[in-house]
C-alpha positions in Angstrom: 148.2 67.9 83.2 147.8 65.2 85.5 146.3 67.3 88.4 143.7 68.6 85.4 142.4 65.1 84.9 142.0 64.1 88.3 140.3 67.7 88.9 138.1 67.0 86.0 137.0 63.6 86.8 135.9 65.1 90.2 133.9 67.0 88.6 132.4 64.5 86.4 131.5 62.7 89.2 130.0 65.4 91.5 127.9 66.8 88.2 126.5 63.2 87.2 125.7 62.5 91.1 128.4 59.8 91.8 129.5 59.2 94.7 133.9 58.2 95.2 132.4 55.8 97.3 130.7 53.9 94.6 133.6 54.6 92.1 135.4 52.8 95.1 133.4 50.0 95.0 133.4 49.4 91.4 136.8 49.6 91.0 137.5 47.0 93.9 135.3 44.5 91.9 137.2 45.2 88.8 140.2 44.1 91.1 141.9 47.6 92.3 143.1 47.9 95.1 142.5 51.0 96.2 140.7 52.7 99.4 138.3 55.4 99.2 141.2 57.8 101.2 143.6 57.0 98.1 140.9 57.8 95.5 139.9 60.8 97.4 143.9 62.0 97.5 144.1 61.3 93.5 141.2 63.6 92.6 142.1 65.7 95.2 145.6 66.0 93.4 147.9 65.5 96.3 148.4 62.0 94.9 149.4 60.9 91.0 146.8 59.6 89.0 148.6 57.2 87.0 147.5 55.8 83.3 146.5 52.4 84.6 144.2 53.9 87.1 143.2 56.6 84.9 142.1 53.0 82.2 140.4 51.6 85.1 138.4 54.9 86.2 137.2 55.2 82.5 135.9 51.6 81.9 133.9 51.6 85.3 132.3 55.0 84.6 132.4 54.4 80.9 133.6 57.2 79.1 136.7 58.5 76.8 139.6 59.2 78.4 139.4 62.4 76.2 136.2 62.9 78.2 139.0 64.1 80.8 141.5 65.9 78.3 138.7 68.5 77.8 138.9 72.4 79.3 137.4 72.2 82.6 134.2 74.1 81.4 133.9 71.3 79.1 133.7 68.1 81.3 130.6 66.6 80.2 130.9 63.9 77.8 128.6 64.7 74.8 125.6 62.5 73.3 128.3 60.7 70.7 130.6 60.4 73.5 128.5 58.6 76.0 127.1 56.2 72.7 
């Protein structure tokens, strides 16, 4: 399930134009420590996306986790979502 999210937040971000590099960025000015090889490896799924990331990855791009928990045909968040 894990390797789902992190897929499916890849492809959130590569279908809404974002670049890792920005979701980087914000993250290190929320405080996580993270590098942009580290993120890469999470959504890449050769690295666990843990819950506290996965919270921290949700508040910067604000969205529902459930956003993620969707099939992967279904990654989109929908109007009431992104409200």
């Amino acid at each position: 399930m894990i390797i789902i999210v992190a897929t499916l937040i890849k492809a959130y971000l590569e279908e809404n134009g974002i670049k890792q590099n920005w979701l980087v960025d914000k993250l290190r000015e929320n405080g996580v420590r993270i590098s942009p090889s580290k993120l890469s490896a999470i959504l890449n799924g050769t690295r666990p996306l843990w819950a506290d990331m996965l919270a921290e990855i949700v508040k910067v791009l604000k969205v529902d986790a459930n956003v993620f928990m969707k099939s992967k045909a279904s990654c989109r968040p929908s109007q009431s979502e992104v409200q």
